[in-house]
N, C-alpha and C positions, 0 to 999 in steps of 0.2 A: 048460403054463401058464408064462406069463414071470414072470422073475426078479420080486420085490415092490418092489425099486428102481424096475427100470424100466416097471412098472406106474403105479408111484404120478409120473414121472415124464412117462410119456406116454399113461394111457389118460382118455379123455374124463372118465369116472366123476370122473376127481381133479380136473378143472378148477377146480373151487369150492376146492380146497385150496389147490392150487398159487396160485392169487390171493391168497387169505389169507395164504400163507406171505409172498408178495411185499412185503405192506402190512405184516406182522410184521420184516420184514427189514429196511423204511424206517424205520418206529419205530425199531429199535435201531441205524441209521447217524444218527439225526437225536439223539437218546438219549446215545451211547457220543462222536459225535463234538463234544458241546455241552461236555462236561466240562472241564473247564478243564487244558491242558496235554496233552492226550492226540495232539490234534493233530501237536502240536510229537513230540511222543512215535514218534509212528508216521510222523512227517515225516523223521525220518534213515534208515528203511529203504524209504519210497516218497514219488515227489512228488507233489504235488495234483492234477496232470493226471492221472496213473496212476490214484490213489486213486477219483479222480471217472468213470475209465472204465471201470475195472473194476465198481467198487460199480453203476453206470448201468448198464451192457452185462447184468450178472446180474440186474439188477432186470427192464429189457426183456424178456428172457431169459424170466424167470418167468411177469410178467405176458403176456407174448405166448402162451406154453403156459397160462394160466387162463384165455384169452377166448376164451369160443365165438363160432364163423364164420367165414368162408372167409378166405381167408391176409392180403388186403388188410386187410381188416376190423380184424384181430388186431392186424395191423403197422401200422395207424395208431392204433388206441387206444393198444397200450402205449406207442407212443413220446408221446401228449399225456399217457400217464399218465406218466410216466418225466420230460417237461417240465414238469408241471407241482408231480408231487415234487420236483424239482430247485433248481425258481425258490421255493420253501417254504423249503427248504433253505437258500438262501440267504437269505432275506426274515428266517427263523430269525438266523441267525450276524450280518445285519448290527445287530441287538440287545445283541449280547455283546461287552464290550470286548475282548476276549482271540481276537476271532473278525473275520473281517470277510466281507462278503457281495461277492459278484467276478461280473459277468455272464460275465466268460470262462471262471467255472467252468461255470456254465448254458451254455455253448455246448458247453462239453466234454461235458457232461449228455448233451443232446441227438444230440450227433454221435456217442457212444457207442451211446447206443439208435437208432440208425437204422442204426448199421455190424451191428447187431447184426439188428435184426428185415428189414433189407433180403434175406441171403441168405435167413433162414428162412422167408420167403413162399416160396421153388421149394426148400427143402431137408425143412421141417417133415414133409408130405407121406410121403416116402421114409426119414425120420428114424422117424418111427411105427410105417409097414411094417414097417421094419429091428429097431425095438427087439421089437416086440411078437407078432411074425411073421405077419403079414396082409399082402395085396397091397395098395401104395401106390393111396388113392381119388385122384382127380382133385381137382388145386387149384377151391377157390370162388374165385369174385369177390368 
């Protein structure tokens, strides 16, 4: 039996989680990042660009492993999910005087989650195999 990590990381059963987890995740970057000053706070150890393609790229990440169906499928929802948390996100901050809302961060969003679900359509596959030890199935359409 595989490790309970990477069960709960990659076997189908967890998909409903792993989505949840995702949307828990965005709450607490939408949540932590509203606060007043935290920003700035967490702005002398990483820049906005960083912040936004990291935090993106994991959320893709997550969501891409929660959505059932063949690899396209996957890699096109999370990234309109991933876009349209994003443009939230900022829609959010351009509210807050302390904040401001920037489509260049939304492109960073985006261009995060696509660098991100782009390999995992021909790697997800082989990444399952590997964690879970079963023969990689053939990518869906």
């Amino acid at each position: 039996m595989p490790a309970p990590f990477l069960e709960l990381c990659f076997a189908d059963r967890h998909e409903r989680l792993r989505y949840r987890i995702a949307l828990l995740l965005y709450a607490l970057v939408i949540l932590i990042g509203d606060i007043p000053g935290v920003r700035a706070d967490v702005g002398q150890y990483a820049s906005g660009g960083v912040l936004h393609s990291l935090g993106y790229g994991v959320l893709a990440l997550i969501l891409f492993s929660g959505t059932r169906g063949g690899m396209a499928r996957r890699a096109v929802l999370a990234v309109l999910m991933a876009a349209a948390m994003g443009a939230l996100d900022e829609f959010i901050q351009s509210f807050l005087p302390y904040r401001r809302g920037a489509v260049s961060d939304w492109v960073v969003d985006v261009t995060a989650a696509v660098a991100v679900c782009l390999p995992l359509c021909f790697l997800w596959p082989k990444m399952v195999a590997a964690a879970l030890g079963k023969a990689a199935p053939l990518p869906e359409a």
